[in-house]
C-alpha positions as CSV (number, residue, x, y, z in Angstrom):
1,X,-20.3,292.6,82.5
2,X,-18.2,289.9,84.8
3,X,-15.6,288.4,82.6
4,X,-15.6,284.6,84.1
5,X,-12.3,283.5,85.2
6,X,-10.9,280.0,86.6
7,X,-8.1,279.9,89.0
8,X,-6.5,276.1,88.7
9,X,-4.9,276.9,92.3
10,X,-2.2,274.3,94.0
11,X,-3.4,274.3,97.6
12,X,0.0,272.8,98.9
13,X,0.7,269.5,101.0
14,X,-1.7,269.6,103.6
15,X,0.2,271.9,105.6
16,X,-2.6,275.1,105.4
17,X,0.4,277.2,106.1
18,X,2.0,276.3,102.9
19,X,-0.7,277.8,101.1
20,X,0.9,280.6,98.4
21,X,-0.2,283.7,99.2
22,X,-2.0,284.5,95.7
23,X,-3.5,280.9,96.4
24,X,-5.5,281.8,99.3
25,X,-6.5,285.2,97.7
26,X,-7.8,283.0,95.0
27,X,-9.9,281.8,97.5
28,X,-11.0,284.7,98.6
29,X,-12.5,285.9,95.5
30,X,-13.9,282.8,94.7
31,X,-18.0,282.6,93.6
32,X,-17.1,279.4,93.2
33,X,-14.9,276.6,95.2
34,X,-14.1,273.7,93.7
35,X,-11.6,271.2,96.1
36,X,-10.0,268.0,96.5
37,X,-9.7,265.3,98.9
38,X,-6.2,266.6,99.3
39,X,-6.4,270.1,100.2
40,X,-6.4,271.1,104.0
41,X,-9.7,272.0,105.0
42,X,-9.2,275.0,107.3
43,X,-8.7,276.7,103.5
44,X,-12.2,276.9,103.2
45,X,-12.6,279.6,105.7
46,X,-10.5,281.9,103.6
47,X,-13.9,281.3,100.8
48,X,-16.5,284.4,100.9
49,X,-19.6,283.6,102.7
50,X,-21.1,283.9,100.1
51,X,-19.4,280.9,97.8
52,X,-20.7,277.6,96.5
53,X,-18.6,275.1,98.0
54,X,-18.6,271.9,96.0
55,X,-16.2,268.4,97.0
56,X,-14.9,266.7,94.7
57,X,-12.2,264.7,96.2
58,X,-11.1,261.0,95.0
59,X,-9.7,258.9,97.4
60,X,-8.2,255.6,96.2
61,X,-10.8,254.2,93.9
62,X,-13.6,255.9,95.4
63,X,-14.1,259.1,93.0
64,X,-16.7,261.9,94.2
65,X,-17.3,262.7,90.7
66,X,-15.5,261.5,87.5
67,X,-12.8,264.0,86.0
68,X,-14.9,264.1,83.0
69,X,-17.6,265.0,85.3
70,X,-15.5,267.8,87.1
71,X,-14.0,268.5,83.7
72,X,-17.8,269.8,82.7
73,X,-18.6,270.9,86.3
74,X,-15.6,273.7,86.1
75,X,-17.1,274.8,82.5
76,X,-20.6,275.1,83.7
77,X,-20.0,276.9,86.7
78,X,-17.5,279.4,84.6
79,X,-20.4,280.2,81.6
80,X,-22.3,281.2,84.7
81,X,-20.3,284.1,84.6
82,X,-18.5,283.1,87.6
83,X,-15.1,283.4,89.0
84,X,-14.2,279.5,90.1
85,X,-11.3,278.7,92.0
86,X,-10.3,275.4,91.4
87,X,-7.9,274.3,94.5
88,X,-6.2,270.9,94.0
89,X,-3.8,269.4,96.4
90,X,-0.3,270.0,95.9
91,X,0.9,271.7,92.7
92,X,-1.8,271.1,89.8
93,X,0.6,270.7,87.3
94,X,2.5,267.5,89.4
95,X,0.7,264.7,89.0
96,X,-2.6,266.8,89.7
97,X,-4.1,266.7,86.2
98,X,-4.3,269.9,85.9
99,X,-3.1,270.1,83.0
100,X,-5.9,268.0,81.8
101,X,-8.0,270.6,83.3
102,X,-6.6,273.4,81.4
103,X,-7.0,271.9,78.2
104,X,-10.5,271.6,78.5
105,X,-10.4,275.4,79.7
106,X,-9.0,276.7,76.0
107,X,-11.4,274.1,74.1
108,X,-14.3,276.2,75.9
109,X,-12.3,279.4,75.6
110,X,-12.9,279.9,79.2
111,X,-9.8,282.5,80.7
112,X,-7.7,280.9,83.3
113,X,-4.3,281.5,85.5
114,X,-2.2,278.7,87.0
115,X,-1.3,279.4,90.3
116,X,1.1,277.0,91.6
117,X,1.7,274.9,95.0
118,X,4.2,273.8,96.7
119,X,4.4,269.8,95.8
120,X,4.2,267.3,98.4
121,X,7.0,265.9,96.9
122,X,9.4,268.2,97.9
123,X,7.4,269.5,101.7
124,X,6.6,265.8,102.9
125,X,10.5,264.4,102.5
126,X,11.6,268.3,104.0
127,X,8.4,267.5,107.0
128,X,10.4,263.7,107.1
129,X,14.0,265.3,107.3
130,X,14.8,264.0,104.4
131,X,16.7,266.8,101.7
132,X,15.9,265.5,98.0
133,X,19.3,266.7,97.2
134,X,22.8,266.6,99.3
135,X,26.1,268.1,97.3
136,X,27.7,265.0,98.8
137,X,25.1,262.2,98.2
138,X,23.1,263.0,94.9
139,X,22.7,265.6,92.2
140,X,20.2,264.1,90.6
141,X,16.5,264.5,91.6
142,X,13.3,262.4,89.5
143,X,9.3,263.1,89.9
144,X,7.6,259.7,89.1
145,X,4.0,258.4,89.6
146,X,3.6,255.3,91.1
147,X,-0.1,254.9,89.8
148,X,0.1,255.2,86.1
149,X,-3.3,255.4,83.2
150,X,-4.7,252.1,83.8
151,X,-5.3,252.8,79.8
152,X,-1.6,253.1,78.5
153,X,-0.6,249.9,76.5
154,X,2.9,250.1,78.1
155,X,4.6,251.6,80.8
156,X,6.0,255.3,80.3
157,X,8.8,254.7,82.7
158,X,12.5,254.0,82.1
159,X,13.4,251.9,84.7
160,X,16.8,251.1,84.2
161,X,17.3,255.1,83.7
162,X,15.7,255.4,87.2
163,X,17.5,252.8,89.0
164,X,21.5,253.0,87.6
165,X,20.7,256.7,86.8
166,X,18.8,258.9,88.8
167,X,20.2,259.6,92.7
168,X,17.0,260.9,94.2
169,X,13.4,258.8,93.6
170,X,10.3,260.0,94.7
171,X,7.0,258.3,94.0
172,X,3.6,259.8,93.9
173,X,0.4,257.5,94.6
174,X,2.7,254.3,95.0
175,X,1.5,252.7,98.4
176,X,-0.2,250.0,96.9
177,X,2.3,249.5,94.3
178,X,5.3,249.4,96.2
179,X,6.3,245.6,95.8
180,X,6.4,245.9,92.0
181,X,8.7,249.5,92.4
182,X,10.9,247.7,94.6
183,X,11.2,244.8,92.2
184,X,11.7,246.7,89.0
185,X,14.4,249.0,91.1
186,X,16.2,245.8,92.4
187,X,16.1,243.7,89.1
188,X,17.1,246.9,86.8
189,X,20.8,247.6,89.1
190,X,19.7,249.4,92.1
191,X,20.9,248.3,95.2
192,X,18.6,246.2,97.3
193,X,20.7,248.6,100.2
194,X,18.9,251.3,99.0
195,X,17.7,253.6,101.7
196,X,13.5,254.2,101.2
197,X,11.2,256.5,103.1
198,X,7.0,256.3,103.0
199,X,5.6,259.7,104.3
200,X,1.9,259.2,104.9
201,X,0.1,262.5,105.2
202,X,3.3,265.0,105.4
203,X,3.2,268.3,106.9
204,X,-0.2,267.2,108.8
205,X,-0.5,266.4,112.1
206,X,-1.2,262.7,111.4
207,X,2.5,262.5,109.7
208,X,3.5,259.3,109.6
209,X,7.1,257.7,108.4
210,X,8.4,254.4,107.9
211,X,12.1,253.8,106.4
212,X,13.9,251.0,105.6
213,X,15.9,249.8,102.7
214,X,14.4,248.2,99.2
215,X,15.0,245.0,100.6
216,X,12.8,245.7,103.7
217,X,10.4,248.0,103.4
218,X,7.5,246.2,101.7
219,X,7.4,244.3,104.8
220,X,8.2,247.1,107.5
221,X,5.1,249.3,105.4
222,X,2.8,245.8,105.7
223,X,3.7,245.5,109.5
224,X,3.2,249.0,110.5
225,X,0.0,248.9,108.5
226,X,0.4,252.6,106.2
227,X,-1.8,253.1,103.9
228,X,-2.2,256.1,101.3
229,X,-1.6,258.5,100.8
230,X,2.3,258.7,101.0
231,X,5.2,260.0,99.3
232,X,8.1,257.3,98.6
233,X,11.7,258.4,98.7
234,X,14.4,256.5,97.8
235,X,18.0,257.0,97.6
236,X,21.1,257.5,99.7
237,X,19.2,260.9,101.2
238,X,16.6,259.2,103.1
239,X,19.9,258.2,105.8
240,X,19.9,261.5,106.9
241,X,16.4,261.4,108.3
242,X,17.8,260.2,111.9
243,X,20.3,263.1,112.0
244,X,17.7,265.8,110.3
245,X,13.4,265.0,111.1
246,X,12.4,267.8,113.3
247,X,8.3,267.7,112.7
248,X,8.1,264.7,113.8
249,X,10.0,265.7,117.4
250,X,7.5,267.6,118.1
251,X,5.2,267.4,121.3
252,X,2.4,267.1,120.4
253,X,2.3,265.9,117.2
254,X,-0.4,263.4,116.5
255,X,-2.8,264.7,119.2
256,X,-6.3,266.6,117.8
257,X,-7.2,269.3,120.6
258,X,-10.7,271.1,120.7
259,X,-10.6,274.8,121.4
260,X,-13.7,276.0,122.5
261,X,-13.0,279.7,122.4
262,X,-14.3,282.4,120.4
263,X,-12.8,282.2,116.6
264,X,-12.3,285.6,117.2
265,X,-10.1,284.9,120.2
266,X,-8.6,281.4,119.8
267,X,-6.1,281.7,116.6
268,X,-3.1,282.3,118.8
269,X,-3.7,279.7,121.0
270,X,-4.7,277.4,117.5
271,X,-1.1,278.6,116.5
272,X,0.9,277.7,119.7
273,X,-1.1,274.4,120.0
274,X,-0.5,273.8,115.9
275,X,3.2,274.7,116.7
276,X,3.6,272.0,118.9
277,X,2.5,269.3,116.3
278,X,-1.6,269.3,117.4
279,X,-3.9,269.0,115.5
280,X,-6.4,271.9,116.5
281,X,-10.4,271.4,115.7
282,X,-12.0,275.0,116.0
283,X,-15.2,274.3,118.2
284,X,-16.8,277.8,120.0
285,X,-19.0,277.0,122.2
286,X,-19.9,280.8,121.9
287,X,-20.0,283.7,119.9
288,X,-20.0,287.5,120.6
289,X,-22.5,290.2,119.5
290,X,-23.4,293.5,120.6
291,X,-25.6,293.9,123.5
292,X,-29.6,294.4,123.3
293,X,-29.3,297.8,123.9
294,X,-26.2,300.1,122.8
295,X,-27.5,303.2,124.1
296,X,-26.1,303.2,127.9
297,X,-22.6,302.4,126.4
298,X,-22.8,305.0,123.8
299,X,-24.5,307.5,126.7
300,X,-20.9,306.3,128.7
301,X,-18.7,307.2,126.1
302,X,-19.9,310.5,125.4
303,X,-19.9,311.0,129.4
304,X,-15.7,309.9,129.1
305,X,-14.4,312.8,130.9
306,X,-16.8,312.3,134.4
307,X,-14.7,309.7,134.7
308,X,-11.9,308.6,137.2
309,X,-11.0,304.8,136.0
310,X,-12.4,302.8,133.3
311,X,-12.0,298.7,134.0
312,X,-12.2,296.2,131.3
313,X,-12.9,292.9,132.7
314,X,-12.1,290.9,128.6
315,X,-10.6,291.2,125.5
316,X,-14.4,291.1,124.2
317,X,-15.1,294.1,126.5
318,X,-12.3,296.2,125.2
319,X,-13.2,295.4,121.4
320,X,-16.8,296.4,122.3
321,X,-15.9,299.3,124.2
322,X,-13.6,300.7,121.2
323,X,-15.7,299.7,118.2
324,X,-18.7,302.1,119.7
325,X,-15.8,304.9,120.6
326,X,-14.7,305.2,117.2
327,X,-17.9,304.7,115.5
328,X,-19.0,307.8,117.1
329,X,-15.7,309.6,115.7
330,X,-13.5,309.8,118.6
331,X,-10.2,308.2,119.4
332,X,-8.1,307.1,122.7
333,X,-7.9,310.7,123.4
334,X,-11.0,310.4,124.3
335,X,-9.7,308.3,127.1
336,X,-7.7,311.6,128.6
337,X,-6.9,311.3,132.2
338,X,-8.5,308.4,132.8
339,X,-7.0,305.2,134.5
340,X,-7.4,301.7,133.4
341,X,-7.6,298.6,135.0
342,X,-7.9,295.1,133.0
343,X,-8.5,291.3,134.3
344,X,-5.7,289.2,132.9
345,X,-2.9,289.5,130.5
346,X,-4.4,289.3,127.2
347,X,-7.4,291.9,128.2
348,X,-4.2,293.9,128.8
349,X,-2.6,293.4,125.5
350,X,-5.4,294.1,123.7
351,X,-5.7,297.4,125.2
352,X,-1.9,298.1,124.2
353,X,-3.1,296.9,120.4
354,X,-5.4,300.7,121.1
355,X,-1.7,302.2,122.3
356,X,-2.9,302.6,126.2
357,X,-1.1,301.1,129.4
358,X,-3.0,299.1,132.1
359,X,-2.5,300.8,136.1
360,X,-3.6,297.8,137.4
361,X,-3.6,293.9,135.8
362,X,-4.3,291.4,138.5
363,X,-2.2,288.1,138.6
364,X,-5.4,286.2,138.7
365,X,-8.0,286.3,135.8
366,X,-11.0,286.8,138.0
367,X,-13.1,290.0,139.5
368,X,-12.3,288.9,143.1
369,X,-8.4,289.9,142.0
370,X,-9.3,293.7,140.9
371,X,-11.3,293.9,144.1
372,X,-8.5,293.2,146.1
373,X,-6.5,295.2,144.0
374,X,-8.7,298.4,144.1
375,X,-8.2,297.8,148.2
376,X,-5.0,299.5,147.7
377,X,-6.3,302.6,145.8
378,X,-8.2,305.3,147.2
379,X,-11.7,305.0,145.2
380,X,-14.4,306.6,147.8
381,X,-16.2,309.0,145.3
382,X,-14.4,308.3,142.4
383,X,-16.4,307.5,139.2
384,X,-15.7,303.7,137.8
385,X,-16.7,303.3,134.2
386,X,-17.6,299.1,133.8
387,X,-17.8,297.8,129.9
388,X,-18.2,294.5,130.5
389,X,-20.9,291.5,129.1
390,X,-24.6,292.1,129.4
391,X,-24.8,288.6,131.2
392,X,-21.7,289.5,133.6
393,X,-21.9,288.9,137.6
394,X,-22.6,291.7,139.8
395,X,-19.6,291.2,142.1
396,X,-17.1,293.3,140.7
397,X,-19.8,296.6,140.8
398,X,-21.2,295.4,144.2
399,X,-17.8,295.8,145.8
400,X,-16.4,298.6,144.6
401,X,-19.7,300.2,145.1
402,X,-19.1,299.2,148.5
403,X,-15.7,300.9,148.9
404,X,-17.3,304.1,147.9
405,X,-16.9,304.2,144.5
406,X,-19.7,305.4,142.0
407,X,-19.9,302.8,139.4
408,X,-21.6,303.1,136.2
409,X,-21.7,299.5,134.4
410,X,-22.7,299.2,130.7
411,X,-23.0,296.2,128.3
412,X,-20.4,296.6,125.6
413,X,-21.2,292.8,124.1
414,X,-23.6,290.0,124.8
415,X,-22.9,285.9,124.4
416,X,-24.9,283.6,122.4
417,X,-24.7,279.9,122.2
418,X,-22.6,278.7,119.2
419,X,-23.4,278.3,115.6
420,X,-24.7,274.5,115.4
421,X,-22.2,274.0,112.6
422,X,-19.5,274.6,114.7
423,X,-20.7,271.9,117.2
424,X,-21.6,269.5,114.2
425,X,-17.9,269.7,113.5
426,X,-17.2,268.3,116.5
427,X,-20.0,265.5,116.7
């Protein structure tokens, strides 16, 4: 029988790159996915098909459920004999109540493991150029909540020990409560000088940073209108933001992009946009299956060595072409004398991902460019293999048929519209 298991997993800063890697396999695995307003969406797609996805974010005062409520909701969903992965922004045990969390766990005597994130405490101010610590400037680094239990009698923080004492200051969930931080800094010996940084959404693309000095910044945050969520960072560090911020250099950071590719086929272009600061939104406008009928392409395959040249017009055709090759238990051997052609650069890198070299890659990505390229080879009565879509144009065939060649074209993959959830993402 299942033994149920809960994962209290730190999901990182928002970054979905900072993710640890036993986080996202906790994702993975998870029957079960339990997440926060804080933790980067594009995580979800690491989650099985087949897991219940629940939201139970809190955004200022507006709570999705109670933590009382999603206290009981993690217990419940774990006597189900589930494994739940519980992914909170950040690190759970930083301000996350996750420790909250996994008392309740042992009261039900419910298994767990902690997995921890990386804090936005430390990535935002790194995202900001902003070290937390400089052998020169500060040894001295403290972790402090700018939003403490409404039900505590008295504050819990030592604010003279903070101000006179501690170099490095970095406040979680203190937007709205910046004018009383500044004030109890100020009046307990800190330096109205004081550099201070607000980092709204850090490691995102929508990073945002205002800096100033405890004397200013209530006023420069005000004017430029940040709201929360945002680290605060104050101490004689934040000066070397000017010298040091590099995320925020970037090109594109700010701008949200739709890619309308394939999923299959867009994650390196998602990664070069997202490396230039963009914000990428996933939106295919179509997805790839295999065509109606297999049975010509399988027929071709096992018909390999009548052939001459074999041309792959896309990456889809090659990844159809080889998925029906090795299913019937052959391998590029099978490919033997044959010579390829492929339309565009990355058709031709995927058939190097198979270990085979292209004789001919057009400059241009169109069938018009292997025509004119086939001009130069001598292809009367030679035997032209054609993977390619079932919904593909007839001028490629037509005109080599019309040089001489004998062309057999098969469907190695068909389109189909787009999932409507991937459009209702956009909308």
């Amino acid at each position: 029988m299942k033994t149920p298991i809960v994962y209290l997993v730190g999901a990182g800063p928002g970054d979905p790159g900072l993710i640890t890697v036993k986080g996202r396999e906790c994702i993975a695995r998870a029957d079960v996915l339990i997440y926060d307003y804080l933790a980067a969406p594009a995580l979800l797609r690491h989650a099985s098909p087949a897991a219940e996805l629940i939201y139970v974010g809190k955004q200022g005062g507006d709570h999705t459920l109670p933590q009382d409520e999603i206290n009981a909701l993690i217990v419940a969903k774990a006597r189900e004999n589930k494994t739940v992965t519980r992914l909170k922004g950040g690190d759970p045990f930083v301000f996350g109540r996750g420790g909250e969390e996994a008392e309740v766990l042992v009261e039900a005597g419910i298994a767990f493991e902690i997995v921890p994130g990386v804090t936005s405490a430390v990535a935002a101010p790194a995202y900001a150029g902003i070290p937390l610590s400089h052998r020169k400037m500060t040894s001295t680094i403290a972790f402090v909540t700018g939003h403490e239990d409404p039900t505590k009698e008295q504050t819990g923080i030592d604010w003279p020990a903070l101000a006179r004492g501690i170099g490095t200051l970095v406040f979680f969930m203190g937007v709205k409560n910046l004018p009383n931080i500044v004030a109890e800094l100020v009046a307990n010996g800190r330096s109205p000088q004081t550099p201070v940084a607000l980092v709204r959404w850090g490691t995102t693309p929508e990073q945002v940073t205002v800096s100033g000095r405890l004397e200013d910044i209530v006023a420069k945050v005000k004017r430029a209108g940040l709201k929360a969520p945002a680290i605060i960072v104050v101490g004689e560090v934040v000066g070397l933001r000017e010298k040091l911020k590099w995320f925020e250099n970037r090109p594109l950071l700010g701008r949200r992009i739709v890619v309308t590719r394939s999923r299959a086929q867009a994650s390196d272009l998602v990664q070069a946009l997202a490396d230039l600061g963009a914000e990428c939104l996933e939106c295919p406008t179509i997805q790839t299956a295999p065509p109606d009928d297999v049975a010509p392409l399988d027929r071709a395959i096992a018909d390999l060595a009548v052939f001459d040249w074999i041309v792959f017009t896309s990456v889809n055709g090659v990844s159809g072409f080889f998925e029906r090759l090795f299913g019937a238990g052959k391998d590029v051997r099978a490919l033997g004398r044959l010579r390829t052609a492929a339309i565009g650069p990355a058709t031709a890198e995927r058939l190097k991902s198979f270990g085979l070299s292209s004789d001919i890659v057009p400059e241009n990505y169109r069938a018009e460019s292997v025509v004119a390229a086939f001009r130069k080879e001598e292809v009367r009565g030679k035997q032209i293999l054609l993977p390619r879509a079932q919904e593909a144009r007839q001028i490629l065939p037509a005109e080599l048929a019309a040089m001489g060649a004998v062309v057999r074209e098969v469907a190695a993959y068909k389109t189909l519209p787009a999932a409507a959830g991937d459009l209702d993402a956009l909308v």
